[in-house]
C-alpha positions as CSV (number, residue, x, y, z in Angstrom):
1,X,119.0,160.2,148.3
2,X,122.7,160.4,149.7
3,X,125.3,159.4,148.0
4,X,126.7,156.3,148.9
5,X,130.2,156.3,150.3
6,X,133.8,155.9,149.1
7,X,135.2,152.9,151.3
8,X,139.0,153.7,152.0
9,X,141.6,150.6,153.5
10,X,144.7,151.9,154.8
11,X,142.9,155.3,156.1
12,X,145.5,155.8,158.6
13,X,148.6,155.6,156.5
14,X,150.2,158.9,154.9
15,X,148.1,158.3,151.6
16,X,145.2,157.0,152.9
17,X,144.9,159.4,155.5
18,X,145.3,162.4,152.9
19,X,142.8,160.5,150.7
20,X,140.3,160.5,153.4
21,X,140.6,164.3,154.3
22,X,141.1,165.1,150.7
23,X,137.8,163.5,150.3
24,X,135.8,165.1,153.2
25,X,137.2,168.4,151.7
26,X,135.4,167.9,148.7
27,X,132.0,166.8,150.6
28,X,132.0,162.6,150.0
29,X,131.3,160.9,152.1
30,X,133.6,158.1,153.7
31,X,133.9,154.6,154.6
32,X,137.4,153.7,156.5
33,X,138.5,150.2,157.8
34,X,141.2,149.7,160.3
35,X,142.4,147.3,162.5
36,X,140.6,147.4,165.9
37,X,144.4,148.1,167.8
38,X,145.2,151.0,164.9
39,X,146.6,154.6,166.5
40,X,143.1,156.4,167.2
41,X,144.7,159.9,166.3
42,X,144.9,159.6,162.8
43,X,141.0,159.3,162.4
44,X,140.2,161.6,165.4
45,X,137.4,164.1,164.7
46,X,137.0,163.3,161.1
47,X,133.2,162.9,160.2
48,X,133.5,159.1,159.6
49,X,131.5,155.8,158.8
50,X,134.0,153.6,160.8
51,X,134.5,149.7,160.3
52,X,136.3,147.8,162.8
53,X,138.5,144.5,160.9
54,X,141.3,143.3,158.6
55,X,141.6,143.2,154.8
56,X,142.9,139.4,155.4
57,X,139.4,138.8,156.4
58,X,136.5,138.9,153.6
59,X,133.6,138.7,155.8
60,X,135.1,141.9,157.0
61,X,135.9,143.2,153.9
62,X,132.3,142.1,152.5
63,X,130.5,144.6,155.4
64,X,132.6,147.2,154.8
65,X,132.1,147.0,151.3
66,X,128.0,146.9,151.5
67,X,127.0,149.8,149.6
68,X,129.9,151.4,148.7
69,X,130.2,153.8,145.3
70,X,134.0,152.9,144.8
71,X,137.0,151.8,146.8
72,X,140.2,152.8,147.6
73,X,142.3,150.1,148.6
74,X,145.6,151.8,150.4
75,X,146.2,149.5,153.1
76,X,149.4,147.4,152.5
77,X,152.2,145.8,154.7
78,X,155.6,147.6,153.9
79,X,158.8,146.4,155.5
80,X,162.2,146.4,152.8
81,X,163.4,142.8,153.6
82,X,164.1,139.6,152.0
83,X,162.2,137.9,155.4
84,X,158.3,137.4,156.6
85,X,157.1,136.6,153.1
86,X,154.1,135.2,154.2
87,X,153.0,138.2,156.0
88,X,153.6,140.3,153.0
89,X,151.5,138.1,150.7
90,X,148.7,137.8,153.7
91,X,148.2,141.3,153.4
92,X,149.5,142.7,150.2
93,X,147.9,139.7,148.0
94,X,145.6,138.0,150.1
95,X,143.9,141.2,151.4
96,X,144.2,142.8,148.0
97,X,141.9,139.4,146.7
98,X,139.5,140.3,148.9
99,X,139.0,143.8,148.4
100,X,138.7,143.4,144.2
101,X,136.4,140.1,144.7
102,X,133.8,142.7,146.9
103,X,134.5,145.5,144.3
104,X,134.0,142.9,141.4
105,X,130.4,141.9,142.8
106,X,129.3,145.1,143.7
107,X,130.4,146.5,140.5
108,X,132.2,149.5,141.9
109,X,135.5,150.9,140.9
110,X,138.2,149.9,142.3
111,X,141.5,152.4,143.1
112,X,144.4,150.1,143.5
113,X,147.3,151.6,145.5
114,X,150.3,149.9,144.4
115,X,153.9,151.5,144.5
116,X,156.7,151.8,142.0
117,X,158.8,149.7,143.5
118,X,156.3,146.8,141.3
119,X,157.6,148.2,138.3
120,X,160.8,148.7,136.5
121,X,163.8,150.9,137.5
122,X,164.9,153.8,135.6
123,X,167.9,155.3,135.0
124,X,169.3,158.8,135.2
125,X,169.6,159.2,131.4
126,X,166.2,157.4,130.8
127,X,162.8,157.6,133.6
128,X,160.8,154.7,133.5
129,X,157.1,154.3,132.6
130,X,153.9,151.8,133.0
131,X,155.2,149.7,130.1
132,X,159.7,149.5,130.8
133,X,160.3,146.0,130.8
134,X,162.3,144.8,134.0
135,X,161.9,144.8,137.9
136,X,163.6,145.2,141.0
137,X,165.6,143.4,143.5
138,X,162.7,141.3,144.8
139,X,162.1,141.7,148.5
140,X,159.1,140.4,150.2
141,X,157.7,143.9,149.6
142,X,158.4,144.2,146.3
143,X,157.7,141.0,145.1
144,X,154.0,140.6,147.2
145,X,153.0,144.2,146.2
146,X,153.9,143.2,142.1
147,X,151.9,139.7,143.0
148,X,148.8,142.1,143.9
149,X,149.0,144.0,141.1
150,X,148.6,140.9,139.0
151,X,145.5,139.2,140.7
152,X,144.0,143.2,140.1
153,X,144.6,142.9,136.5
154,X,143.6,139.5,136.3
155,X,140.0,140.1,138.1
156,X,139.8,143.1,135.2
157,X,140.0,140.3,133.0
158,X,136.4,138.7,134.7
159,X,135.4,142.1,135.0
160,X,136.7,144.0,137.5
161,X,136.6,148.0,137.2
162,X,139.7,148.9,138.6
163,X,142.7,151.3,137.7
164,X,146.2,151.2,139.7
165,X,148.3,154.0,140.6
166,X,152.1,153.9,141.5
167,X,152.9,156.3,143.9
168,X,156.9,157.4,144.4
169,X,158.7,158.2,147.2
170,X,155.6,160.4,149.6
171,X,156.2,163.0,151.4
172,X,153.7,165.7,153.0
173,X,151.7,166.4,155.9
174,X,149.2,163.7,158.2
175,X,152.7,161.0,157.9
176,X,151.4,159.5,161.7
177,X,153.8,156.6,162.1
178,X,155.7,157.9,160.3
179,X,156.1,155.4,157.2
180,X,158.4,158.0,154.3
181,X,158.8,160.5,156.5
182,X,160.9,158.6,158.9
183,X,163.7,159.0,156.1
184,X,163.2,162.6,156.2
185,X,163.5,162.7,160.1
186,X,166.5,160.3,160.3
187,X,168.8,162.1,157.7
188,X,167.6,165.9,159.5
189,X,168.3,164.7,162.8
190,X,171.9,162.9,162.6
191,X,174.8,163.2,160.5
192,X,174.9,160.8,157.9
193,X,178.4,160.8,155.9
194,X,177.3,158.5,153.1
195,X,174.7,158.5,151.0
196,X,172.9,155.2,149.0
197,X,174.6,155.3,145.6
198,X,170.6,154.9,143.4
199,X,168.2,157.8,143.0
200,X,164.8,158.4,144.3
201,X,161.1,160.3,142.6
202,X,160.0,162.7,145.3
203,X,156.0,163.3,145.1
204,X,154.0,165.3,147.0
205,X,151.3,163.0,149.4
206,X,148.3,166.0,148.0
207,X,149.6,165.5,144.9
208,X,148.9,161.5,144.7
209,X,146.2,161.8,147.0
210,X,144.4,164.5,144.3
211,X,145.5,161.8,141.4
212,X,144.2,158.8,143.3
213,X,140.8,160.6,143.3
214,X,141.1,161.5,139.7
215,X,141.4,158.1,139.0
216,X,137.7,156.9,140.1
217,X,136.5,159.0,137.1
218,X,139.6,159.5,134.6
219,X,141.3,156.2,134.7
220,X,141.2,153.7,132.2
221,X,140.3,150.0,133.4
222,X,143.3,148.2,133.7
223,X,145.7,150.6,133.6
224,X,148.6,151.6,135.6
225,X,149.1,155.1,136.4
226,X,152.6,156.6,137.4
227,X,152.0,159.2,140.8
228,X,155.5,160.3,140.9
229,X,157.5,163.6,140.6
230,X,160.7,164.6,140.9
231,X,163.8,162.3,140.0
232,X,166.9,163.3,141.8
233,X,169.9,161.2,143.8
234,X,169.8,160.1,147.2
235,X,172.7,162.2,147.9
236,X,171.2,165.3,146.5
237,X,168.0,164.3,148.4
238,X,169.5,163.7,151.7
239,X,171.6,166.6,151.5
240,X,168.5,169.0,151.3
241,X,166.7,166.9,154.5
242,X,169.6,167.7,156.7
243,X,170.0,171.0,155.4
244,X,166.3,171.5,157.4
245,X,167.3,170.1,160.5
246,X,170.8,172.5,160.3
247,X,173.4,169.8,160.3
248,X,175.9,169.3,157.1
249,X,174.5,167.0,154.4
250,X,176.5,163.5,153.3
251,X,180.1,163.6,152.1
252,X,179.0,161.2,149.0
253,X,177.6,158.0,148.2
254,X,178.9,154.9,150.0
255,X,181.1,152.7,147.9
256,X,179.8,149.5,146.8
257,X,182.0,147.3,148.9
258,X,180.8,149.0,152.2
259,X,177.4,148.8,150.7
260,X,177.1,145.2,150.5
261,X,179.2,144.7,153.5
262,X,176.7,146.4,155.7
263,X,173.8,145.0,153.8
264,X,175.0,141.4,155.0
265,X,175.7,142.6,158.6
266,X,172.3,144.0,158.7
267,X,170.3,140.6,157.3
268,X,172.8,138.8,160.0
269,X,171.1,140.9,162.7
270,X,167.9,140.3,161.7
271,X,168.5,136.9,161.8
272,X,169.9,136.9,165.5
273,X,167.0,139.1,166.9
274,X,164.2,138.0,165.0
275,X,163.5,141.3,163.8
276,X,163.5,144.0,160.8
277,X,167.0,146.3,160.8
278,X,166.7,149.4,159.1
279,X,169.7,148.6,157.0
280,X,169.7,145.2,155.3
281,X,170.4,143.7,152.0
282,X,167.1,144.7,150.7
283,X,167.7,148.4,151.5
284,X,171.1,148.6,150.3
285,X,169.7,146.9,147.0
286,X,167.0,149.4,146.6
287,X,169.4,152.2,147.8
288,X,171.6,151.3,144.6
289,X,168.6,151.4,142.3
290,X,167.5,154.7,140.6
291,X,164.1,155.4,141.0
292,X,163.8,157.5,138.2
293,X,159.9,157.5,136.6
294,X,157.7,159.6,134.1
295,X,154.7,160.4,135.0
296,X,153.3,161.6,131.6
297,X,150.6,158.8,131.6
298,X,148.9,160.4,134.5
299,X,149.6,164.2,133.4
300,X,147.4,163.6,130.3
301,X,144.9,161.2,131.2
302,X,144.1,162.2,134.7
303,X,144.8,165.7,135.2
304,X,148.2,164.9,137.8
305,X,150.0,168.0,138.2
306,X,153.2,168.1,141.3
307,X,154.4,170.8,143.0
308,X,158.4,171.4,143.4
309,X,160.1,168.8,145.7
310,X,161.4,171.2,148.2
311,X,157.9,172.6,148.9
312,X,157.0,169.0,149.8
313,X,160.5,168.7,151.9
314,X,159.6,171.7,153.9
315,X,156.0,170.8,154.4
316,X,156.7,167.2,155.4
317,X,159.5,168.8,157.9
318,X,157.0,171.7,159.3
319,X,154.1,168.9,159.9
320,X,157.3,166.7,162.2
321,X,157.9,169.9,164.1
322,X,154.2,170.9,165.2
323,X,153.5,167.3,165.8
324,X,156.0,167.2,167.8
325,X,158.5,164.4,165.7
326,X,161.4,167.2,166.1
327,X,163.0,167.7,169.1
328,X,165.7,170.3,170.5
329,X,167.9,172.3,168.6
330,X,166.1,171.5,164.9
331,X,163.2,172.5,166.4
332,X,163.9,175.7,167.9
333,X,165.8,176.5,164.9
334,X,162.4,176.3,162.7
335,X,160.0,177.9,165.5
336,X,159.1,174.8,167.0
């Protein structure tokens, strides 16, 4: 008899779309569901059982579900603002009930991709883990994706199998819209003086994908798992990303004034235009934070290893150029 597939939500998102080629790779079989107007090219000649719907609907979720041996639930809404609450909880919570109800009556395990923006900051001196008391500035984001993680751990108290994982800050190949990558491309691209004044954990997309997987069979019910990798400032960070597209890297970090300054201006335009800015009060807040986590949990219990953070830089940046996300002189500069 076949083995029954691995149903994946958020299959053409960075992780999930390494998660479904990571699985393939390793001969399971898999079960994707998208959005019927989701980009095509993600999926395109991947050997696929393909369902057509939206986690916000269970009847949906209930047929792609049908006969699954486990689920990896990666589809989630990310935007960093305070605004469109509603839409964040519709799909980071609501969805997120759906997909653990169908893994709680099918008895399957559940992989829940969460982020570790639900959990505590660090600091430089001190990484954070699973257990650090605290949270962060509480965006829509942030606050809908720690609301998911809470009706997951409250179905694993009716009996839910499922394990979380909290990615850090992805990078790596297959980043289609691009979601982190777009960081990566911005800071390469044009000059950018001033840095955020926080820190971020740069993790390899393989890396998580590889740990995500270990988690069907290593993780411990009701447990949070830590997917991170390596802790370093913004300003460090973005002075390696421009490095790759040749320009000169930020002067230093912005000062706090100017920070909350622009922070306003930007939640000012996205009132006026009834839209998300890239720079708001959200990011700014975020920006300051240091993202600083251990991943020791996930080292001993699942196996995680991570490659260096500038093999992951370079990789991300290669993947831009052949698909064609770097133009002109950054191009031709790395052979594209």
């Amino acid at each position: 008899m076949a083995e029954a597939p691995i149903l994946v939500t958020g299959a053409t998102g960075l992780l999930g779309n390494n998660v479904v080629r990571l699985l393939l790779e390793r001969g399971r079989r898999v079960r994707v569901l998208v959005r019927g107007g989701s980009d095509p090219q993600p999926l395109a000649g991947l050997d696929l059982e393909v369902v057509h719907g939206d986690v916000r609907d269970a009847g949906t979720v209930r047929t792609a579900a049908a006969g699954v041996s486990a689920i990896i639930h990666a589809a989630a809404w990310v935007r960093l603002t305070r605004r469109q609450l509603d839409v964040a909880r519709e799909i980071n919570v609501h969805g997120t009930c759906h997909v653990a109800n169908e893994a709680r009556e099918s008895g399957v395990r559940l992989i829940h991709v969460s982020t570790i923006d639900a959990l505590a900051p660090g600091s430089p001196s001190q990484p954070a883990n699973e257990d650090t008391p605290g949270q962060k500035l509480l965006c829509s984001y942030v606050l809908s994706k720690r609301e998911a993680e809470c009706e997951v751990l409250r179905r694993v108290g009716e009996g839910l199998d499922a394990v979380i994982v909290n990615p850090g800050y992805l990078l790596g190949p297959w980043d289609w819209k691009p979601s982190s990558g777009r960081m990566l491309l911005e800071v390469a691209q044009r000059f950018a003086p001033f840095a955020p004044r926080g820190g971020t954990s740069i993790c390899d997309v393989r890396d998580v994908a590889a740990g995500t997987l270990a988690a069907i069979d290593r993780g411990q019910p009701g447990r949070r798992y830590i997917l991170a990798g390596e802790n370093m400032t913004y300003l460090e960070a973005w002075r390696r990303f421009a490095a790759l597209g040749g320009r000169r890297g930020p002067i230093k970090r912005y000062s706090r004034p100017v920070g909350w300054l622009t922070g306003i201006l930007g939640d000012a335009r996205e009132r006026w235009a009834s839209g998300e800015s890239v720079i708001n009060s959200a990011t700014i807040g975020l920006g300051n934070t240091f993202h600083y986590y251990s991943s020791e949990r996930a080292r001993a219990e699942l196996g995680y290893r991570t490659r260096p953070a500038d093999e992951s830089i370079r990789d991300a940046w290669e993947w831009f150029i052949t698909h064609g996300y770097v133009r002109g002189a950054a191009a031709k500069a790395r052979g594209g």
